[in-house]
RODO-2510 file (C-alpha; in nm, 4 decimals, decimal comma):
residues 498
     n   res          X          Y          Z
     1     x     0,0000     0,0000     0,0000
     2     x     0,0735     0,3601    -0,0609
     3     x     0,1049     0,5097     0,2767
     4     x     0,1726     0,9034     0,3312
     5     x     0,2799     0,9980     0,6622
     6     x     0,2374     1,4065     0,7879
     7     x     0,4926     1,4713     1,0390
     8     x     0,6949     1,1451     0,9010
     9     x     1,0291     1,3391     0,9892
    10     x     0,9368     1,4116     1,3308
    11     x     0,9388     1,1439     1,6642
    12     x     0,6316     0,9329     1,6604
    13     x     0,5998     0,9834     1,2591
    14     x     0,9175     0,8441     1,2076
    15     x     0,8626     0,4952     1,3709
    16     x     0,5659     0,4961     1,2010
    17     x     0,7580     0,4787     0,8870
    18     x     1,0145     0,2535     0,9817
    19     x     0,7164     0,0097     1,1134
    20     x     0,5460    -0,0021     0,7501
    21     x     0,8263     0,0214     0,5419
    22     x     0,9358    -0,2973     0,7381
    23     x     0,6036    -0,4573     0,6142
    24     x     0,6626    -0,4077     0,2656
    25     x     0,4855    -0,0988     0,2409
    26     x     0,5697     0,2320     0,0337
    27     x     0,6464     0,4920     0,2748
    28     x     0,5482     0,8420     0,1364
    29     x     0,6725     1,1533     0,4251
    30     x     0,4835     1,5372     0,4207
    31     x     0,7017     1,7655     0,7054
    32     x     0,8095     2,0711     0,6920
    33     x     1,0508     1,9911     0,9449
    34     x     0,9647     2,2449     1,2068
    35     x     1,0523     2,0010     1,4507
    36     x     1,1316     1,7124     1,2805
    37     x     1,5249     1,6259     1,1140
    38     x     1,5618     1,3953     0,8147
    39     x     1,8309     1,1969     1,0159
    40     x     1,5066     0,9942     1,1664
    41     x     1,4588     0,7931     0,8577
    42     x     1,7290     0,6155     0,6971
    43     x     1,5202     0,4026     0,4235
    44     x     1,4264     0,4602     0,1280
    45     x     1,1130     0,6623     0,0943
    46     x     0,9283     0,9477    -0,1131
    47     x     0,8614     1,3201     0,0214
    48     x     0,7457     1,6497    -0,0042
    49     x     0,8973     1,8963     0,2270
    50     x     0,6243     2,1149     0,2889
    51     x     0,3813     2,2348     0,4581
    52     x     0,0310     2,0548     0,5061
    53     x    -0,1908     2,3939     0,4497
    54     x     0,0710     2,4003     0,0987
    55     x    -0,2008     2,3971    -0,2438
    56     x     0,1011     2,1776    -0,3821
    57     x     0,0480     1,8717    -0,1341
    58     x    -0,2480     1,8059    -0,4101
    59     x    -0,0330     1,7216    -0,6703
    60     x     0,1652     1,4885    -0,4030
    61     x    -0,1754     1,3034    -0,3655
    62     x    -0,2040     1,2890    -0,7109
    63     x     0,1027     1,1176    -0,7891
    64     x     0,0961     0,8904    -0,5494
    65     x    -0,2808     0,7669    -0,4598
    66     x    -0,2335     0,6986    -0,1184
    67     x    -0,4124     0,4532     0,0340
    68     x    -0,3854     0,5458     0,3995
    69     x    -0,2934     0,9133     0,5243
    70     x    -0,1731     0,9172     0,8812
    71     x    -0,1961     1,2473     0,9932
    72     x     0,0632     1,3181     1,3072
    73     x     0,2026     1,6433     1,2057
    74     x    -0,0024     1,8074     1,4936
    75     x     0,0884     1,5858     1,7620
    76     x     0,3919     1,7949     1,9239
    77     x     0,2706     2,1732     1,8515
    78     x     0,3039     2,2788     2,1926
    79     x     0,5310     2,5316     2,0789
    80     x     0,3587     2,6458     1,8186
    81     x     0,0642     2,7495     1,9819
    82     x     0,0594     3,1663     1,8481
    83     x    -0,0872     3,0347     1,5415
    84     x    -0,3117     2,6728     1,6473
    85     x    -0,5511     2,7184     1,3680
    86     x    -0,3247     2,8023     1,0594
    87     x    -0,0727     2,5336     1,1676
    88     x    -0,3044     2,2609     1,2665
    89     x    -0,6803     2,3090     1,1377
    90     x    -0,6262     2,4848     0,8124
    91     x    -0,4186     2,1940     0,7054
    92     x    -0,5880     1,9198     0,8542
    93     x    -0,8586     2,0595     0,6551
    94     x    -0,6381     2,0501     0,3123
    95     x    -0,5616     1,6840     0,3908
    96     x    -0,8993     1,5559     0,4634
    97     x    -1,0454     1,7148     0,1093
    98     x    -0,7561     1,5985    -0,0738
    99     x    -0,7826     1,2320     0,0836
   100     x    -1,1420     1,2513    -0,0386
   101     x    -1,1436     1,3767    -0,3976
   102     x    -0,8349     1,1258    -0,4408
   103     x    -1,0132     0,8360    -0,2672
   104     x    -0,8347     0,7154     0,0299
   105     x    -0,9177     0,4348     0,1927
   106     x    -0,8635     0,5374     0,5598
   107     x    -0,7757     0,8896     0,7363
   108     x    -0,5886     0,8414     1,0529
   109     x    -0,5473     1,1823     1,2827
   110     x    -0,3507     1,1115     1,6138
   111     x    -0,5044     1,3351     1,8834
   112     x    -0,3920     1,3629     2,2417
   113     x    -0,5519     1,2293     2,5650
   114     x    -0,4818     1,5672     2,7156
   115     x    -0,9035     1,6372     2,5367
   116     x    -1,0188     1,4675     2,8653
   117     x    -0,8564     1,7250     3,0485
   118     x    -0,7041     1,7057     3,4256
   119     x    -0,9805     1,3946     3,5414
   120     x    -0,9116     1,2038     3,8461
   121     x    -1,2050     0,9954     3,9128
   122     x    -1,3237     0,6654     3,7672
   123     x    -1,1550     0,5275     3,4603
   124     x    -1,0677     0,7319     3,1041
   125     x    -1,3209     0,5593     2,8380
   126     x    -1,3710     0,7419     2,5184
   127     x    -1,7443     0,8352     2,6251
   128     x    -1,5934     1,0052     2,9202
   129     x    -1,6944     1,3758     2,8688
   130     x    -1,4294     1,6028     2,7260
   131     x    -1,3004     1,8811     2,9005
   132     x    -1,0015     2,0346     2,7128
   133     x    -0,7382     2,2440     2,9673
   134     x    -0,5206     2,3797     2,7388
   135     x    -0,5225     2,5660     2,3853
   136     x    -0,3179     2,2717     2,2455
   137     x    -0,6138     2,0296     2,3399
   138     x    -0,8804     2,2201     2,2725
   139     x    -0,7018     2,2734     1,8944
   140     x    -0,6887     1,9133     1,8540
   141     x    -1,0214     1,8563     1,9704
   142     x    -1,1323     2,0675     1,6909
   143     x    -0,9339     1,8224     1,4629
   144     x    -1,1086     1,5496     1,5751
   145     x    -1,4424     1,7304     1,5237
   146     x    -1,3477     1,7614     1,1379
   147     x    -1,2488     1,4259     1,0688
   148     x    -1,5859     1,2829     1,2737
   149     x    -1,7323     1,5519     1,0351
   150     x    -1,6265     1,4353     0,7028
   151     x    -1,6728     1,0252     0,7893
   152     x    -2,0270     1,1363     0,7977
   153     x    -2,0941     1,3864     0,5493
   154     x    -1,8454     1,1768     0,2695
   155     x    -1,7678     0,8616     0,3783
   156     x    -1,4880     0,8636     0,4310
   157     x    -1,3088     0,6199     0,6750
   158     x    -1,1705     0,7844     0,9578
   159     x    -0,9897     0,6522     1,2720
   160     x    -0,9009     0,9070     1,5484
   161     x    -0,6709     0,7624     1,8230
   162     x    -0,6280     0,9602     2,1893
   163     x    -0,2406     0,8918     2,2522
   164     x    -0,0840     0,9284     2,5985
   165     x     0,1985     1,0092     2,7448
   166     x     0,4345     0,9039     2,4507
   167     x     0,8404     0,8410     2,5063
   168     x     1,1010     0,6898     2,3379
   169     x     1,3570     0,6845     2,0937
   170     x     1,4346     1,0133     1,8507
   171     x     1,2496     1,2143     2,1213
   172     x     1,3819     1,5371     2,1496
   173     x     1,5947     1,6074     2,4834
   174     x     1,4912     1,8877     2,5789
   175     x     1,2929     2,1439     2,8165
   176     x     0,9810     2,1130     2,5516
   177     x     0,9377     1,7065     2,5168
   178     x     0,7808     1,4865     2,7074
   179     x     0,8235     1,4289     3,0920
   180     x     1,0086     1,1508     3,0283
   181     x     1,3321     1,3038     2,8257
   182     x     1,2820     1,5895     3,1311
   183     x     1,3572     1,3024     3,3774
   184     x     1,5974     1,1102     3,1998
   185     x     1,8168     1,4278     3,0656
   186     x     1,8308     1,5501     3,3851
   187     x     1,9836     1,1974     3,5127
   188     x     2,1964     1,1760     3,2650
   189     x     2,3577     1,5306     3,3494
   190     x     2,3227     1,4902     3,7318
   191     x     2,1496     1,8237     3,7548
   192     x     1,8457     1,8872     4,0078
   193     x     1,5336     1,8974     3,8496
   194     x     1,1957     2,0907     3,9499
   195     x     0,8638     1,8654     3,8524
   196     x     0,5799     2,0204     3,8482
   197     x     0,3374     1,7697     4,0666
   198     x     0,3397     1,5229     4,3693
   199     x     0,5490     1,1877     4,4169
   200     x     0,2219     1,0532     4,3897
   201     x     0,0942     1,2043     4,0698
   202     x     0,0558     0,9121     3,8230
   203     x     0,1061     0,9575     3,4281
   204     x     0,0118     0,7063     3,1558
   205     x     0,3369     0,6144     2,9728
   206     x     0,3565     0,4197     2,6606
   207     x     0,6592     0,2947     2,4395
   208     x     0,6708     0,4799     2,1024
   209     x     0,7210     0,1135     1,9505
   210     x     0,3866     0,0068     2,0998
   211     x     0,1974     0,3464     1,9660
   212     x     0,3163     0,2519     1,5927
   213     x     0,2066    -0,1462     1,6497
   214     x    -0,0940    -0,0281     1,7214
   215     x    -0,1388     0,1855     1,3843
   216     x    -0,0031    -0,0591     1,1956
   217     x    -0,2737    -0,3017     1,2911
   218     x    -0,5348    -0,0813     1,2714
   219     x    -0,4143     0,0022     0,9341
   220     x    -0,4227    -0,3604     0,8512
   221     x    -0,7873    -0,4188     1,0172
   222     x    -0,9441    -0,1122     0,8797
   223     x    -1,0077     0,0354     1,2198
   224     x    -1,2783     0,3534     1,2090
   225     x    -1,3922     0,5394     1,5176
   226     x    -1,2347     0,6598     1,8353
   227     x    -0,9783     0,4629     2,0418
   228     x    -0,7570     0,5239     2,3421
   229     x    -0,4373     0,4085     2,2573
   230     x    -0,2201     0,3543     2,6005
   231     x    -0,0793     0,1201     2,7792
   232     x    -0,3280     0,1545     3,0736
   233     x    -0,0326     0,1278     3,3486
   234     x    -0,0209     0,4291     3,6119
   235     x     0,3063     0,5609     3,6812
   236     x     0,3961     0,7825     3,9356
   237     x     0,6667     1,0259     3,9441
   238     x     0,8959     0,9070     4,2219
   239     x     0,8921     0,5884     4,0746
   240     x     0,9825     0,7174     3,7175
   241     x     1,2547     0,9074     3,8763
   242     x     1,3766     0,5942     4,0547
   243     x     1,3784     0,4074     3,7165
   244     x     1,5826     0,6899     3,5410
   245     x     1,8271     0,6888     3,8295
   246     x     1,7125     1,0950     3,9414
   247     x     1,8042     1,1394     4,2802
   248     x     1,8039     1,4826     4,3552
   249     x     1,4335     1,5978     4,2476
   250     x     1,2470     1,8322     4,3965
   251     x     0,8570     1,8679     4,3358
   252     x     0,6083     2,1208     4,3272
   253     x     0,3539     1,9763     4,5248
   254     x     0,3127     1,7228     4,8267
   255     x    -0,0440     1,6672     4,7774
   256     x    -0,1447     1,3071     4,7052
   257     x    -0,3242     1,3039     4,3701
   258     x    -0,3807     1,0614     4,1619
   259     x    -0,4823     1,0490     3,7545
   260     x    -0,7573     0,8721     3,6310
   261     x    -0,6693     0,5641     3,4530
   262     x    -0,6640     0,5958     3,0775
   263     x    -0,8608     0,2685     2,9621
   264     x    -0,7599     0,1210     2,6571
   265     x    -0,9642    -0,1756     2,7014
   266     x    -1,2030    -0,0720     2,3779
   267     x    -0,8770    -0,0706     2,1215
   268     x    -0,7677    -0,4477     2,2813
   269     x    -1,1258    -0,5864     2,2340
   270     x    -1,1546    -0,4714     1,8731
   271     x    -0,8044    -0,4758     1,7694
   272     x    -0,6777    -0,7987     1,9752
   273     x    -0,3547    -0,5502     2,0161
   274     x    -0,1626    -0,5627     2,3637
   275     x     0,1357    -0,3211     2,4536
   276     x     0,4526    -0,5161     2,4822
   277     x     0,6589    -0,2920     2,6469
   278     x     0,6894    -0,2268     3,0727
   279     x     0,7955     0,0793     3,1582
   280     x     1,1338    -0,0770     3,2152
   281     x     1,1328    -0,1626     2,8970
   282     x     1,0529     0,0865     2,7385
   283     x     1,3171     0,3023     2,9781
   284     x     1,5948     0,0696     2,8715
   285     x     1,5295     0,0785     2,4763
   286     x     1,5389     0,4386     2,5596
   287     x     1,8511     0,4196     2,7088
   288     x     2,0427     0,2239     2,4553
   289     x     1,9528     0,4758     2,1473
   290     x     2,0696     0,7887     2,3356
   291     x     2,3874     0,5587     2,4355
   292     x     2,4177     0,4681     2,0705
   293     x     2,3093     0,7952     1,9014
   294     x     2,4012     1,1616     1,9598
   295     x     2,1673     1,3398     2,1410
   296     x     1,8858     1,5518     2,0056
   297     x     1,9009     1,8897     2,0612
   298     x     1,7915     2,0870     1,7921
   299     x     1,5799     2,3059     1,9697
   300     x     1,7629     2,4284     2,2193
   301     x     2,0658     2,5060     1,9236
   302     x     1,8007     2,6739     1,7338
   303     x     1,7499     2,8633     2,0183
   304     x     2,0942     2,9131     2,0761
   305     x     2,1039     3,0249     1,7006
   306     x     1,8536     3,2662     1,6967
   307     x     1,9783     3,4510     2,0316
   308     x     2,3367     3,4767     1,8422
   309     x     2,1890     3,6194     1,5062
   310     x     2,0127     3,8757     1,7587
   311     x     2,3045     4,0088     1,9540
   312     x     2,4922     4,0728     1,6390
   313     x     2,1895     4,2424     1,4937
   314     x     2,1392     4,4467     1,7803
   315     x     2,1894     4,8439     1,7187
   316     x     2,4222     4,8920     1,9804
   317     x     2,6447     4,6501     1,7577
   318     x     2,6122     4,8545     1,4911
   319     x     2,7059     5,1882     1,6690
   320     x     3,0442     4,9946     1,7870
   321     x     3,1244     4,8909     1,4573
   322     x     3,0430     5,2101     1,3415
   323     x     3,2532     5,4446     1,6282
   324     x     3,5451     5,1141     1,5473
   325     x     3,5280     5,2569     1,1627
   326     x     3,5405     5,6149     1,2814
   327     x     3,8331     5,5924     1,4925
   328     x     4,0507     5,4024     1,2199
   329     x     3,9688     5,7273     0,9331
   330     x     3,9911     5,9556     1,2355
   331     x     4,3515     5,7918     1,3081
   332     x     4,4307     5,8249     0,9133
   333     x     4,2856     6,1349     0,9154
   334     x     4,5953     6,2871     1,1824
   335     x     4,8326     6,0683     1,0067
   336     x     4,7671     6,1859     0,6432
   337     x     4,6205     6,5302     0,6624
   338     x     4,9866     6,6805     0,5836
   339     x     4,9304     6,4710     0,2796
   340     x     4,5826     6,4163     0,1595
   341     x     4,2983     6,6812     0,2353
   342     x     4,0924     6,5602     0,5429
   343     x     3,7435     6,6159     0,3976
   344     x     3,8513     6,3331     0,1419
   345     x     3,8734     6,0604     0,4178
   346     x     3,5316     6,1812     0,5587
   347     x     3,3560     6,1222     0,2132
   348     x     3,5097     5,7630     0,2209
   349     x     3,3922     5,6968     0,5692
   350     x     3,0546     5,8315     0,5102
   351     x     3,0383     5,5624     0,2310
   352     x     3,1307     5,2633     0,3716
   353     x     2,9256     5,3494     0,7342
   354     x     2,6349     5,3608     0,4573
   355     x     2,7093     5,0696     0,2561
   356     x     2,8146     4,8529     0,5389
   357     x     2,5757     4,9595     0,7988
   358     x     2,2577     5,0844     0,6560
   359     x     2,0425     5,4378     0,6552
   360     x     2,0656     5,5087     1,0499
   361     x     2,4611     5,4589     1,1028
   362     x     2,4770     5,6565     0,7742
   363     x     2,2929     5,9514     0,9563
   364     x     2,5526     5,8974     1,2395
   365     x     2,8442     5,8948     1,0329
   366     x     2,7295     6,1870     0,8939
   367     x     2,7131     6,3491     1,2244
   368     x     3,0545     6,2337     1,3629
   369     x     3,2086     6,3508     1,0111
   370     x     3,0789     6,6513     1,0697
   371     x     3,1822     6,6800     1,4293
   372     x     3,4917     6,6251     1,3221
   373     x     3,5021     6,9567     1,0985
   374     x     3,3187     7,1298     1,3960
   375     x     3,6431     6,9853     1,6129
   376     x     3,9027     7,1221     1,3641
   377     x     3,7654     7,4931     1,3393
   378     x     3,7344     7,5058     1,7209
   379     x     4,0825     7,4151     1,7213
   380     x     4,2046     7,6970     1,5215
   381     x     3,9980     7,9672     1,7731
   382     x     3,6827     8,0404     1,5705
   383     x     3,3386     8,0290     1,7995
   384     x     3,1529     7,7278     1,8054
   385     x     2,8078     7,8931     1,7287
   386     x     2,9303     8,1101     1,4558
   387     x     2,9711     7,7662     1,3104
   388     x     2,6142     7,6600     1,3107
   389     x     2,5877     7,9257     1,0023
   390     x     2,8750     7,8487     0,8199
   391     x     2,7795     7,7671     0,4950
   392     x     3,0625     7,5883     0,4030
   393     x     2,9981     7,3700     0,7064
   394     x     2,6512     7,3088     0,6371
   395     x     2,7097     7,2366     0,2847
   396     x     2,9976     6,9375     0,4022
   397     x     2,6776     6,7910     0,5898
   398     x     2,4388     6,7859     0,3461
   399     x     2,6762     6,6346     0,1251
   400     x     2,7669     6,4109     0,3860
   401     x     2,4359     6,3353     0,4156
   402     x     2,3534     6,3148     0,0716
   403     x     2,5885     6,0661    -0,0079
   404     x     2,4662     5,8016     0,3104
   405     x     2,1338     5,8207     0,2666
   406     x     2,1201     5,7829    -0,1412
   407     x     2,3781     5,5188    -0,1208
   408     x     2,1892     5,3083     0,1646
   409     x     1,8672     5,3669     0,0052
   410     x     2,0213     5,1718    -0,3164
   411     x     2,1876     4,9229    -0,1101
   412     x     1,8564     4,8607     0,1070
   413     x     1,6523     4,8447    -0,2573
   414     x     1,9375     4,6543    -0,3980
   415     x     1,9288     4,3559    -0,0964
   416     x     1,5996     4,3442    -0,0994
   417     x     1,5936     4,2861    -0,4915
   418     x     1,8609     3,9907    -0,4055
   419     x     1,6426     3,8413    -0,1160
   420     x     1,3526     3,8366    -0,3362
   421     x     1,5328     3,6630    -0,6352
   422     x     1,6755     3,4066    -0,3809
   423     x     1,3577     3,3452    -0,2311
   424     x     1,2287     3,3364    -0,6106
   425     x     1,5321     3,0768    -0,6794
   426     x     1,4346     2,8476    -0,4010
   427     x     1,0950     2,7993    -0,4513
   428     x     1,1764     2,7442    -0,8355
   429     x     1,4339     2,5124    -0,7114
   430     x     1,2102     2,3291    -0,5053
   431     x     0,9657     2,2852    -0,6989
   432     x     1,2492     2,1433    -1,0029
   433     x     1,2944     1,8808    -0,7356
   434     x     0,9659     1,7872    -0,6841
   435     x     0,9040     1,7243    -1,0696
   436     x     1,2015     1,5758    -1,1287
   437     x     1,1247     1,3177    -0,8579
   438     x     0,7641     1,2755    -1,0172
   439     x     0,9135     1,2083    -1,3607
   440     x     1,1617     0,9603    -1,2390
   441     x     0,9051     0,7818    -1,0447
   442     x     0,6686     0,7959    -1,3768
   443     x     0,9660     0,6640    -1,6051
   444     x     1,0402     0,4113    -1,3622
   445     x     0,7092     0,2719    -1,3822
   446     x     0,6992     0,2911    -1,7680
   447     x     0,9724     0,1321    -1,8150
   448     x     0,8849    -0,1655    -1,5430
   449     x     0,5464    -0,1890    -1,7915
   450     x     0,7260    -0,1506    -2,0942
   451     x     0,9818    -0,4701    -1,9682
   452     x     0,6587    -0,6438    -1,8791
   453     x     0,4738    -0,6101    -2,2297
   454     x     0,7803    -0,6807    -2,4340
   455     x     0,8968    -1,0165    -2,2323
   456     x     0,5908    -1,1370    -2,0818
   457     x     0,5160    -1,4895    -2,2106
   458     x     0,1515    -1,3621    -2,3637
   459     x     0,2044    -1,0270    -2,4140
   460     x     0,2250    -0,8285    -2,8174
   461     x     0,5870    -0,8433    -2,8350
   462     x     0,6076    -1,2511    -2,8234
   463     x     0,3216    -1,2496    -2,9832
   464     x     0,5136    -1,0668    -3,2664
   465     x     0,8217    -1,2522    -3,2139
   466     x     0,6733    -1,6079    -3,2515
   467     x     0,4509    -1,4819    -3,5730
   468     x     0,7729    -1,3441    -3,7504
   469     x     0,8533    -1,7093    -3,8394
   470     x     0,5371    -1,6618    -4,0746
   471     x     0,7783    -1,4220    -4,3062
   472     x     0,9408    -1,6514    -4,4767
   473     x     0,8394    -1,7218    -4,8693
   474     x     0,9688    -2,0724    -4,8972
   475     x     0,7468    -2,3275    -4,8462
   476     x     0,9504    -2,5325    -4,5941
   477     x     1,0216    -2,2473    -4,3962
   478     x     0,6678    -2,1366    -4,4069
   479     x     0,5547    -2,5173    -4,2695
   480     x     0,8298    -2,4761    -4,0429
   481     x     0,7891    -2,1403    -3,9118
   482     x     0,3867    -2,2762    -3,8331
   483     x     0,5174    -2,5610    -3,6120
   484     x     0,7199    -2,3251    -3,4664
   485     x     0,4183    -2,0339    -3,3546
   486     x     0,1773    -2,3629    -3,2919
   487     x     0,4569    -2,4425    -3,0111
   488     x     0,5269    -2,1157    -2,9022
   489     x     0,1773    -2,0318    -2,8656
   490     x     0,0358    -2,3554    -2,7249
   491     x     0,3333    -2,4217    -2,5482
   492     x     0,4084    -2,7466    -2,7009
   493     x     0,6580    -2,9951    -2,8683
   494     x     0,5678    -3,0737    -3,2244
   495     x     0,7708    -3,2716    -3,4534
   496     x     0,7956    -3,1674    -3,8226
   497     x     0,7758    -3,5424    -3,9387
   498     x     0,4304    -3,5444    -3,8275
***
């Protein structure tokens, strides 16, 4: 089966792929990799690197004809959360009308169990009423609402499954993942650790290897509806931080409160599926991939990234770089004004502050330039306001001036011309790529139906082949060229003496 993938790049997407690709499926990946890395999958596989709100995910449907579309691009958003509706609705709703006009055979959208909100009475069914806590829930919520909504109004299969506490390997380690890569980076750096909660506060954990069994069947048994998919085991946080080895923990609360229990009991009846992996076991797969694989950190470098673009951005940069350039013509200017005339060195300065630094340091140069003339005809005794109408002093300026602003202006028009033709260049470039892979895929497949027409036992070319005996003018060769098509054809041994 053809089996797309939203969010393939990302944790929980990527053993999803791994899982069917492993059964023989083809594994087709939408991301935009706002959180995902391509370093996740190392099979082969098709994608688009996009996003799912894009108008050219269409033609990826179109290509392809997908038979399933697993949608669990939404399911880590928490930090994405300024704009829930244009990252998570708006393309939710691209991929359920595309999955209809091209005729999928089953939608699945991974939604959260956080939609129950904080319960902690009775057991977690999927008729318990819904009570959404945070914007993240109540955003996939909505999702849910959509795909219910199109199952009835189209028909079109849909499967929404409540996941819970997820962990495992390719998680991100990092402030903004789960509570378990909290715990376990924290132990693995020996640092002390703030949870927010009891000892006694009890999560629903289950193995990231489990979550994508569980797809894979349901994939396989046609599942439609709503399901709670969990492994139905409280645990609570003193004895996750035992497991993980975190001994110096302090926690945010001492009151003794417990979770509901998240039933799965629903998915097990109609699925026959079963977790297979303990909390310990799911710890110590954990354990051996971060042992065995560098760390994931991308956020926090992006982070790191973004803060170090900023400080060099910062305007107060700019002015040191721009009093750095001053000083160095101001230096020149007391080495060489027996040889050059000062003003000269000015003009330069004035031109490089504006095509180095941009309008505003050009309007400072301008000012320090002139300062400097202001600085010279104090020296020689004149008065300072009698300088303020010079002529000859206001003319330097508005030279000075002049030449920043007009030369920053064309710089300013002249990178934003280049910006524009690069962004120009990549989305051409992109979209190259995409083609390209779309005719190679195409030509592959021609020429796999080509091989199969011309050698194929009963296809037109053996018919042709076998029929060519027939040529012949002779009449021996004509008799013999008969036996030979009646054997060909009817796949027989005929003797000529007959």
């Amino acid at each position: 089966m053809n089996i797309l993938i939203t969010g393939g790049y990302g944790f929980i997407g990527s053993t999803l792929a791994e899982r069917f690709f492993k059964e023989g499926h083809h594994v087709h990946i939408l991301d935009n990799l706002s959180s995902g890395t391509k370093s996740n999958i190392d099979f082969k596989h098709r994608f688009l690197i996009s996003d799912i709100s894009d108008p050219k995910c269409e033609a990826f449907f179109r290509t392809y004809s997908f038979d399933v579309v697993i949608h669990c691009a939404a399911s880590n958003q928490h930090s994405h959360l300024s704009h829930p509706v244009q990252s998570n609705v708006n393309g939710l709703l691209n991929l359920l009308t595309l999955s209809k006009k091209y005729q999928v055979k089953q939608f699945i959208y991974c939604s959260t169990s956080e939609v129950y909100g904080n319960q902690s009475e009775g057991l977690i069914t999927e008729t318990t009423a819904l009570a959404p806590a945070t914007p993240f829930a109540l955003d996939q919520l909505h999702g849910e609402a959509y795909c219910e909504q199109w199952s009835e109004l189209y028909g079109l299969p849909t499967l929404i499954l409540r996941l819970g506490h997820v962990y495992g390997p390719k998680q991100h380690m990092s402030s903004e993942s789960s509570l378990i890569t909290t715990v376990t980076s924290a132990a693995s750096k020996g640092t002390n650790i703030l949870l927010n909660g009891s000892p006694d506060w009890t999560y629903d954990f289950i193995f990231v290897g489990d979550v994508a069994d569980a797809v894979y069947r349901s994939v396989m048994s046609q599942l439609t509806g709503i399901y709670n998919l969990s492994s139905s085991t409280q645990t609570s946080l003193r004895r996750l931080s035992e497991l993980v080895g975190l001994n110096d923990v302090t926690y945010s609360h001492t009151a003794k409160t417990h979770a509901a229990p998240f039933e799965n009991r629903k998915l097990k009846t109609d699925l026959d599926w079963v977790p297979k992996y303990t909390i310990e076991e799911g710890l110590h797969a954990t354990r051996l991939y971060y042992d065995k694989h560098e760390v994931a950190t991308s956020v926090s470098d992006e982070k790191k990234s973004t803060k170090f673009t900023a400080l060099f951005s910062h305007p107060f940069v700019r002015i040191a770089e721009n009093l750095t350039l001053f000083l160095i013509f101001f230096a020149l200017s007391l080495i060489m004004t027996p040889v050059v005339d000062a003003p000269d060195y000015w003009f330069i300065y004035v031109l490089l502050a504006a095509l180095l630094f941009g309008k505003t340091q050009s309007l400072v140069a301008s000012i320090l330039a002139v300062g400097v003339q202001f600085y010279d005809h104090a020296a020689t005794g004149r008065n300072i306001l009698s300088l303020f109408v010079d002529n000859s002093i206001l003319a330097v300026f508005t030279i000075y001036l002049l030449i920043g602003l007009i030369v920053s202006y064309v710089m300013d028009r002249r990178k934003i011309e280049i910006q524009f033709l690069k962004d120009e260049l990549a989305a051409t470039s992109e979209r190259h790529h995409f083609l390209n892979e779309i005719y190679e895929e195409t030509l592959d497949i021609k020429n796999q139906l080509h091989q199969q027409i011309i050698r194929s036992e009963d296809s037109i070319g053996s018919v042709y082949e076998a029929t060519r005996a027939l040529d012949s003018l002779e009449p021996e060769g004509l008799f013999v060229g008969s036996i030979s098509v009646l054997e060909k054809t009817l796949k027989l041994t005929i003797s000529p003496s007959i």
